[in-house]
The first five atom37 places (N, CA, C, CB, O) and aatype in JSON, in Angstrom:
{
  "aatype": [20, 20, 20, 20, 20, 20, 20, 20, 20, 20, 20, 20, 20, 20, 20, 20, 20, 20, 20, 20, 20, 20, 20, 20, 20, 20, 20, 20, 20, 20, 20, 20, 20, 20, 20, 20, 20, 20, 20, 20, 20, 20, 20, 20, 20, 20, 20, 20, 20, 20, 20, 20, 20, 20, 20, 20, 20, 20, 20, 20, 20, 20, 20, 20, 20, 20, 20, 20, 20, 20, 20, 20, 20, 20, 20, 20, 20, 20, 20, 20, 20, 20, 20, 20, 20, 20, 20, 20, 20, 20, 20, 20],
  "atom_mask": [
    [1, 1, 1, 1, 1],
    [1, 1, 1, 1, 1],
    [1, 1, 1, 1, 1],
    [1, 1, 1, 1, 1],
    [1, 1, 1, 1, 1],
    [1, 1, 1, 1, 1],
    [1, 1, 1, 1, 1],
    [1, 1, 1, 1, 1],
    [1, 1, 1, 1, 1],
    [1, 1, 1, 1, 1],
    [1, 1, 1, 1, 1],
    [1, 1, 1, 1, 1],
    [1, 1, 1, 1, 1],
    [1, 1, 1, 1, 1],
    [1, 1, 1, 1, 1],
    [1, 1, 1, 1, 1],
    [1, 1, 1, 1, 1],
    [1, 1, 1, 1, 1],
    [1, 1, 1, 1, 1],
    [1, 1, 1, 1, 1],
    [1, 1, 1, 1, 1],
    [1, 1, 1, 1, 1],
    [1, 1, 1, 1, 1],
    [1, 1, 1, 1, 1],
    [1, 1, 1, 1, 1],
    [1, 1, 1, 1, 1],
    [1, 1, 1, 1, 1],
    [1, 1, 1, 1, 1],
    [1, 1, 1, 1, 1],
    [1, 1, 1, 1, 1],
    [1, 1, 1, 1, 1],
    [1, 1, 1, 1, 1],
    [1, 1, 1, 1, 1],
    [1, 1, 1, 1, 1],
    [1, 1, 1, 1, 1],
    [1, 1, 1, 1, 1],
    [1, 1, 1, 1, 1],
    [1, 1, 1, 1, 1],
    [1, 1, 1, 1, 1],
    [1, 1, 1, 1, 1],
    [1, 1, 1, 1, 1],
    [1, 1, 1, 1, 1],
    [1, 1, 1, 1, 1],
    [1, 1, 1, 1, 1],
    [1, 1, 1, 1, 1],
    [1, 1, 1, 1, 1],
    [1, 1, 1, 1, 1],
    [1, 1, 1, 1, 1],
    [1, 1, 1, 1, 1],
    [1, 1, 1, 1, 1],
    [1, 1, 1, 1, 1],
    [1, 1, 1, 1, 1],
    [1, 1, 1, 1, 1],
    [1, 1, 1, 1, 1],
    [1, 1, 1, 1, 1],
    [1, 1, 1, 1, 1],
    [1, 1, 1, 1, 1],
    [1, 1, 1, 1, 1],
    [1, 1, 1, 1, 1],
    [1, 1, 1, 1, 1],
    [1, 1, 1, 1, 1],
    [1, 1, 1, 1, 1],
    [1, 1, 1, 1, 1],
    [1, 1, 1, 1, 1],
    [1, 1, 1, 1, 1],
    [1, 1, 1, 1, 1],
    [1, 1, 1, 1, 1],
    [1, 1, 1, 1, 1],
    [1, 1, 1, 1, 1],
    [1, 1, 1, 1, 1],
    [1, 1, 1, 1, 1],
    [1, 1, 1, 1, 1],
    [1, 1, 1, 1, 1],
    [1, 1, 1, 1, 1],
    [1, 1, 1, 1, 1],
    [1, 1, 1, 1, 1],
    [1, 1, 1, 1, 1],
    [1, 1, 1, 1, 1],
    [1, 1, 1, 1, 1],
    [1, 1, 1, 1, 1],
    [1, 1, 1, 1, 1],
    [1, 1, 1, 1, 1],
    [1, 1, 1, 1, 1],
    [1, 1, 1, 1, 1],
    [1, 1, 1, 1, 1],
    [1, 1, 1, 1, 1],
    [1, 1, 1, 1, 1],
    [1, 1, 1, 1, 1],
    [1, 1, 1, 1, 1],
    [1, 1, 1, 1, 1],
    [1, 1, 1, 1, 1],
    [1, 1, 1, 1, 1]
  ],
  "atom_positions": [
    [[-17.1, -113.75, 181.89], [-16.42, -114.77, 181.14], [-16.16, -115.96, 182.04], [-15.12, -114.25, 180.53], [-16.2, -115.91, 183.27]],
    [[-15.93, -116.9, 181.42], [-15.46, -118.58, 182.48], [-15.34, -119.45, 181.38], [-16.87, -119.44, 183.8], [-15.14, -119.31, 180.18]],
    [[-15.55, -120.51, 182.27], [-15.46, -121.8, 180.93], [-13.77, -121.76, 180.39], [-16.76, -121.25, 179.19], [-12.7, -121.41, 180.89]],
    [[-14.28, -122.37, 179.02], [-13.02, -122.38, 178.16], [-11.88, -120.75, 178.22], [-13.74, -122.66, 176.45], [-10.8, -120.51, 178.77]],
    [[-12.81, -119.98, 177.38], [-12.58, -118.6, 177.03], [-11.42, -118.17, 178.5], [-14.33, -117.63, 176.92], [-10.25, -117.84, 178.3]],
    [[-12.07, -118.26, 179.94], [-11.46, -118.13, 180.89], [-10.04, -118.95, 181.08], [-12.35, -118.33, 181.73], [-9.12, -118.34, 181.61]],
    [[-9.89, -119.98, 180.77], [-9.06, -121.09, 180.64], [-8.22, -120.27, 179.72], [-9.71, -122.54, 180.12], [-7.67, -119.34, 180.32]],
    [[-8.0, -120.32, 178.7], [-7.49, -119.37, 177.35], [-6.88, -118.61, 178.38], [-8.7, -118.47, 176.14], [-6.01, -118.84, 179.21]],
    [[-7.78, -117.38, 178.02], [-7.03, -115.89, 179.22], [-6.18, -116.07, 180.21], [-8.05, -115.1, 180.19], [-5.08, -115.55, 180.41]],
    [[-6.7, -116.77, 180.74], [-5.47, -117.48, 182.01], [-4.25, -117.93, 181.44], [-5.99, -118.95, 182.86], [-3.16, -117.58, 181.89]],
    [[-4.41, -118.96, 180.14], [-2.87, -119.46, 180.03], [-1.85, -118.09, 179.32], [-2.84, -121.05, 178.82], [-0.65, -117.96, 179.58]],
    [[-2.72, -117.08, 178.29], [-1.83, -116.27, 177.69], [-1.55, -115.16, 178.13], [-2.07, -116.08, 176.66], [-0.95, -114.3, 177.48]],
    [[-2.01, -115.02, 179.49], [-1.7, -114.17, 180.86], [-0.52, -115.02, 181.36], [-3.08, -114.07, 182.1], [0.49, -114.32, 181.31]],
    [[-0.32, -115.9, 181.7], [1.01, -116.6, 182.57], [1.75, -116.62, 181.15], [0.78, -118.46, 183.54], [2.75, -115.92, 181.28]],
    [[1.68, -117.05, 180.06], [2.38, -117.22, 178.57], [3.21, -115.36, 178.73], [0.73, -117.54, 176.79], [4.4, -115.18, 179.01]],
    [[2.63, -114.73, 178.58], [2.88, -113.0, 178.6], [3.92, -112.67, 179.83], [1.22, -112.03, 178.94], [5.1, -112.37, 179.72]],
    [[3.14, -112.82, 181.04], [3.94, -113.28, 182.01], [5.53, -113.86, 181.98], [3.21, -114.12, 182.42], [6.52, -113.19, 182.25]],
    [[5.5, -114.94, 181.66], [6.97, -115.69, 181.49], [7.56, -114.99, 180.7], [7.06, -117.11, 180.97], [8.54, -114.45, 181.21]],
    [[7.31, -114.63, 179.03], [7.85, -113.73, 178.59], [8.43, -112.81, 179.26], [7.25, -113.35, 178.0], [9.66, -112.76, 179.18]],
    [[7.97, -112.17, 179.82], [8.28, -110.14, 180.16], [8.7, -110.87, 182.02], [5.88, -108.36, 179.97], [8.55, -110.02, 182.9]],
    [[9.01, -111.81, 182.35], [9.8, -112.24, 183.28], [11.45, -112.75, 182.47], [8.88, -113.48, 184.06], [12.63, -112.8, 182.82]],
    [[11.0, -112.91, 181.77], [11.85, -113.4, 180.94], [13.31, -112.37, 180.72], [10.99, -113.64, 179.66], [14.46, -112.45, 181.15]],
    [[12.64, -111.48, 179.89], [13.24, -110.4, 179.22], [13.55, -109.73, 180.41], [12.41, -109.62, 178.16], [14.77, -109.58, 180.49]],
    [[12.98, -109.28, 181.31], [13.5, -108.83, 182.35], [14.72, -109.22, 182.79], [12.78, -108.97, 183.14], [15.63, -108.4, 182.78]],
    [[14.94, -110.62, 183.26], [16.05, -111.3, 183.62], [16.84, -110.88, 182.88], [16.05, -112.56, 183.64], [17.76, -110.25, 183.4]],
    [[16.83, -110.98, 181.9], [18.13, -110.63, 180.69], [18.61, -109.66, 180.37], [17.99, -110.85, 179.56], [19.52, -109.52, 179.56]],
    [[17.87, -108.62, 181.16], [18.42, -107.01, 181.68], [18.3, -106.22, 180.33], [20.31, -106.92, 182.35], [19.04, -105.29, 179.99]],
    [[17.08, -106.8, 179.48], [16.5, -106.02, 178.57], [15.42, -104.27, 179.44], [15.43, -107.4, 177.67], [14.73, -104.12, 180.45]],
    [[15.78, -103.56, 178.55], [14.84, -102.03, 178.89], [13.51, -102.06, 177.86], [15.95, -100.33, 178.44], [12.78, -101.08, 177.96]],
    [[13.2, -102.9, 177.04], [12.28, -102.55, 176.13], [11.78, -103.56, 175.88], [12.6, -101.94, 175.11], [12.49, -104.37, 175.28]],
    [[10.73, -103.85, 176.13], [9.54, -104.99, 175.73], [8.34, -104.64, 174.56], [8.65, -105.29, 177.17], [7.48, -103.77, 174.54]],
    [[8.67, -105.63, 173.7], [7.52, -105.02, 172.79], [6.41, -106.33, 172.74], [8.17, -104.52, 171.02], [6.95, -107.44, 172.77]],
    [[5.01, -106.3, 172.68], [4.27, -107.65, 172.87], [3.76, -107.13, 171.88], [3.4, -108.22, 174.15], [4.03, -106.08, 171.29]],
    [[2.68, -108.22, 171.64], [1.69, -108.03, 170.48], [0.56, -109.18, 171.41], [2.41, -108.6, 168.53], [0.91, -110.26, 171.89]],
    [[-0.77, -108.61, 171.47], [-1.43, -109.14, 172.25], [-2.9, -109.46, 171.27], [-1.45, -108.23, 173.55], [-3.6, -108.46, 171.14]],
    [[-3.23, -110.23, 170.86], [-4.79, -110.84, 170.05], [-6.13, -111.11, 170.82], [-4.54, -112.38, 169.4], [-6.32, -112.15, 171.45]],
    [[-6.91, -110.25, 170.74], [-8.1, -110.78, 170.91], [-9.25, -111.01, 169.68], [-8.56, -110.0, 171.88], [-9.53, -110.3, 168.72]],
    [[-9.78, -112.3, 170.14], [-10.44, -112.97, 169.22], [-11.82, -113.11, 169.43], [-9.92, -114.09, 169.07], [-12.14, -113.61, 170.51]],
    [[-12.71, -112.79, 168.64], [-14.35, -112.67, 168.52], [-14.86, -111.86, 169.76], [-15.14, -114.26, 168.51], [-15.51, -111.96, 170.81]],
    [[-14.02, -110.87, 168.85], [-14.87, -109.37, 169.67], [-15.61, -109.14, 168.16], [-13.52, -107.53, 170.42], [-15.55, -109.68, 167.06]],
    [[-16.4, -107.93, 168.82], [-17.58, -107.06, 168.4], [-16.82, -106.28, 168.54], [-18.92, -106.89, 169.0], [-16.35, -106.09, 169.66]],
    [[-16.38, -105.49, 167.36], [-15.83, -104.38, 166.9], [-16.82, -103.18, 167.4], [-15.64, -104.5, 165.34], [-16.48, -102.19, 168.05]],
    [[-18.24, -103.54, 166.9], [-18.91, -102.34, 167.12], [-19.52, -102.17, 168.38], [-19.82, -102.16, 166.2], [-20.49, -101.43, 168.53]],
    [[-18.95, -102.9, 169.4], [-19.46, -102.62, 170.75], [-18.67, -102.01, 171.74], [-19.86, -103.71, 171.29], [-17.58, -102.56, 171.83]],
    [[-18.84, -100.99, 172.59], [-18.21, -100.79, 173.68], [-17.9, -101.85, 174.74], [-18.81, -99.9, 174.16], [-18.92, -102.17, 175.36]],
    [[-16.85, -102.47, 175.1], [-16.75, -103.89, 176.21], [-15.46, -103.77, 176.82], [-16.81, -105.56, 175.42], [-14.48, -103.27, 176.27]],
    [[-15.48, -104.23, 177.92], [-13.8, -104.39, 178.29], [-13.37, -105.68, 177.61], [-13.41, -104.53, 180.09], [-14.09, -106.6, 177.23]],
    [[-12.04, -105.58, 177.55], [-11.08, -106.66, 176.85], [-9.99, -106.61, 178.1], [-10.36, -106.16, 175.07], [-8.97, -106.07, 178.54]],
    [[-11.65, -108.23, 178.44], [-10.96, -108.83, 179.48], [-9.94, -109.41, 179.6], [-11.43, -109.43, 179.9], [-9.49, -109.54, 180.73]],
    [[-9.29, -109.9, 178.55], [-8.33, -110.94, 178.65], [-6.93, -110.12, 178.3], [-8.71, -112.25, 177.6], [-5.89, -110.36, 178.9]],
    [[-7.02, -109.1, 177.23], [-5.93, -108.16, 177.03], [-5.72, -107.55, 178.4], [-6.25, -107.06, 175.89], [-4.54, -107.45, 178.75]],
    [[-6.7, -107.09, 179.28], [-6.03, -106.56, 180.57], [-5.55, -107.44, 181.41], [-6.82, -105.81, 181.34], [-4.69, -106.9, 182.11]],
    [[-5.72, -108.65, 181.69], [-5.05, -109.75, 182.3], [-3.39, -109.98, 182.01], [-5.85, -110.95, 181.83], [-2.43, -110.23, 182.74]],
    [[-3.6, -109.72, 180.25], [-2.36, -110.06, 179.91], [-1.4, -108.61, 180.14], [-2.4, -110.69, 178.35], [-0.24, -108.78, 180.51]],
    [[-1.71, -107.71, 180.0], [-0.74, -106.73, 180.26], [-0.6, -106.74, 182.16], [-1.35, -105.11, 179.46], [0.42, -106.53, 182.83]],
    [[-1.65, -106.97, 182.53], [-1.07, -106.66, 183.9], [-0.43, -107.76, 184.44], [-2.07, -106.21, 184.89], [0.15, -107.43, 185.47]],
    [[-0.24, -109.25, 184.1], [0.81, -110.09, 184.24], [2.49, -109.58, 183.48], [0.16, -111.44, 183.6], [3.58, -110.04, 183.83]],
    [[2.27, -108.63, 182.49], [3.49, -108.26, 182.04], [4.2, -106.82, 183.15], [3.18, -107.85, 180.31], [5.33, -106.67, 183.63]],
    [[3.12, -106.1, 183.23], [3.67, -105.05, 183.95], [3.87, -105.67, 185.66], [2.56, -103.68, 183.76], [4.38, -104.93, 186.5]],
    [[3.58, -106.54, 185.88], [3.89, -107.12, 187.09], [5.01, -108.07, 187.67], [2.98, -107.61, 187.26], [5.33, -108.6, 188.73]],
    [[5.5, -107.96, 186.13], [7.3, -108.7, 186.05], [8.22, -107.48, 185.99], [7.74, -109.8, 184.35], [9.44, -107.65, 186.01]],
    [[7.68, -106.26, 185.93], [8.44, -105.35, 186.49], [9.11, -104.01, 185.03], [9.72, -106.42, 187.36], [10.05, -103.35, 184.59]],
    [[7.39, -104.5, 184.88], [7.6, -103.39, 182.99], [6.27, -102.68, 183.32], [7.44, -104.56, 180.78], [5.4, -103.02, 184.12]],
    [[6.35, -101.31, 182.28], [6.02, -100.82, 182.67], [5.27, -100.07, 181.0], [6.89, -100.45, 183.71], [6.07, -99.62, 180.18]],
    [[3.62, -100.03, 180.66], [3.27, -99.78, 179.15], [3.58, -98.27, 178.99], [1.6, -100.15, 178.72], [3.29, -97.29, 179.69]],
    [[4.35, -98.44, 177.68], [4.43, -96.91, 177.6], [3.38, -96.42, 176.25], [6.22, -96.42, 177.32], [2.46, -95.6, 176.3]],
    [[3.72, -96.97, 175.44], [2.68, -96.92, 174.04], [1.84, -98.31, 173.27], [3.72, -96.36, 172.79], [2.24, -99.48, 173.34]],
    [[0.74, -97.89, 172.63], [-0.06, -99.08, 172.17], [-0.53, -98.48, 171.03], [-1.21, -99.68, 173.14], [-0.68, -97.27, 170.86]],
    [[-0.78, -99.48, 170.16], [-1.23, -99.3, 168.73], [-2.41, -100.75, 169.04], [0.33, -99.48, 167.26], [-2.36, -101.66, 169.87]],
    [[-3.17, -100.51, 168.2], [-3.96, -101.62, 167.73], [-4.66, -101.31, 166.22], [-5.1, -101.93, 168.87], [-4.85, -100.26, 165.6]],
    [[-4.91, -102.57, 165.96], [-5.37, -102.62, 164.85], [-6.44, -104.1, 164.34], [-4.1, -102.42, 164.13], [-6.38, -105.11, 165.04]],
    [[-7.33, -104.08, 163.15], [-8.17, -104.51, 163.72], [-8.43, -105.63, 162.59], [-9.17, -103.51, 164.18], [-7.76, -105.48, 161.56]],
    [[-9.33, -106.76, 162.64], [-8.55, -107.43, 161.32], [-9.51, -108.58, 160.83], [-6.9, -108.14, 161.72], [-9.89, -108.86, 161.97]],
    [[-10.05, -109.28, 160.19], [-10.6, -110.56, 159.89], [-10.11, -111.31, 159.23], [-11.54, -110.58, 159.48], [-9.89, -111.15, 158.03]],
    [[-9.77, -112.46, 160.03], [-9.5, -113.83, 159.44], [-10.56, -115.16, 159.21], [-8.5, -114.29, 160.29], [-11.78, -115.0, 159.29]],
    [[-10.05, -116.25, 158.96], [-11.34, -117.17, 158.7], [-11.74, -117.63, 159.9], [-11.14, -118.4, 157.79], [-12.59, -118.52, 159.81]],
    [[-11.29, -117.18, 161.45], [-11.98, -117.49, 162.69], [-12.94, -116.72, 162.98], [-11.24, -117.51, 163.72], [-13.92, -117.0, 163.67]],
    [[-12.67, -115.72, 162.45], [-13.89, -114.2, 163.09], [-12.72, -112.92, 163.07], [-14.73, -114.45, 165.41], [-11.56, -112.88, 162.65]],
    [[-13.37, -112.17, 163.57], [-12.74, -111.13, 163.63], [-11.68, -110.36, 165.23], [-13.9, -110.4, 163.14], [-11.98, -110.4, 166.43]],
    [[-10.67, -109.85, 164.67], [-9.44, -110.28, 165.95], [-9.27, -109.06, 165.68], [-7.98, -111.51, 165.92], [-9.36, -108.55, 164.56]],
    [[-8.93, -108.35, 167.06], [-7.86, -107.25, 167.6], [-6.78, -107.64, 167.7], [-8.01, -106.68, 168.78], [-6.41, -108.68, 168.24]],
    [[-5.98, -106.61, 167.03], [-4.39, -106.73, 167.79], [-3.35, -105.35, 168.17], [-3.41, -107.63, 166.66], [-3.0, -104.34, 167.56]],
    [[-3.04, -106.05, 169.8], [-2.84, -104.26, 170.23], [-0.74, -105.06, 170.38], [-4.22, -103.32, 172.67], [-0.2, -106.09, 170.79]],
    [[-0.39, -103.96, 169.85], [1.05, -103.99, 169.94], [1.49, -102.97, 170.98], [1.7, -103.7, 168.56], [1.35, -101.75, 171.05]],
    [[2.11, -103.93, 171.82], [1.84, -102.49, 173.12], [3.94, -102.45, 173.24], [0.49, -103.29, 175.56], [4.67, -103.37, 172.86]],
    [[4.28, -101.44, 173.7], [5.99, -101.53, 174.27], [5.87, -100.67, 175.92], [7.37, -100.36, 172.85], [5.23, -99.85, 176.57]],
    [[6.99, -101.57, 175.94], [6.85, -101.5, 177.58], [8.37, -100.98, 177.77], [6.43, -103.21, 178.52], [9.34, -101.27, 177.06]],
    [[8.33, -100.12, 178.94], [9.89, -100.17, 179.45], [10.04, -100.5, 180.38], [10.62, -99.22, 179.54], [8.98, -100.64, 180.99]],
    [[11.51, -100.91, 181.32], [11.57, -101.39, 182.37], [11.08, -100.28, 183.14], [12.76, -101.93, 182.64], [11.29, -99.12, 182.78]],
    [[10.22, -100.68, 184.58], [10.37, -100.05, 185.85], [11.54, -99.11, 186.29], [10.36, -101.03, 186.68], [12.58, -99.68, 186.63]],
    [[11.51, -97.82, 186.33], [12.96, -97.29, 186.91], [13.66, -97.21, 185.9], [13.75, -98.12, 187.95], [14.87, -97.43, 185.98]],
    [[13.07, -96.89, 184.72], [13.94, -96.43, 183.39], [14.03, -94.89, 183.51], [13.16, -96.87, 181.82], [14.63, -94.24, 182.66]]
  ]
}
């Protein structure tokens, strides 16, 4: 990946980031995200590059994934994942 797409990933990795820095500060134990990826191929095996960017900017503010759901969906852009992941603090 690069270009734009890379650009993207990057900002909703630091966006995710600030969040779950966020909540942290505020001496929350439970983070819940909801994370979108957009114009995947459902029917392909691939990493989801940009969903792992974004969770590991969240678990790196000091959370930690405990469960994930996803689900899968078409709108008039194409077709989008969405993984609802919850996190607990580190040292829960």
């Amino acid at each position: 990946m690069g270009g734009t797409m890379g650009f993207i990933n990057d900002a909703k990795a630091q966006v995710a980031g600030d969040h779950a820095r966020k909540a942290y500060a505020n001496g929350d134990y439970i983070l819940v995200y909801k994370f979108i990826e957009a114009n995947t191929n459902s029917k392909a095996t691939a990493p989801m590059t940009g969903i792992a960017d974004q969770i590991q900017a969240v678990e790196s503010a000091g959370w930690v994934l405990q469960h994930m759901a996803a689900a899968e969906g078409k709108a008039l852009t194409g077709e989008r994942v969405a993984l609802i992941c919850m996190f607990r603090r580190r040292n829960q």
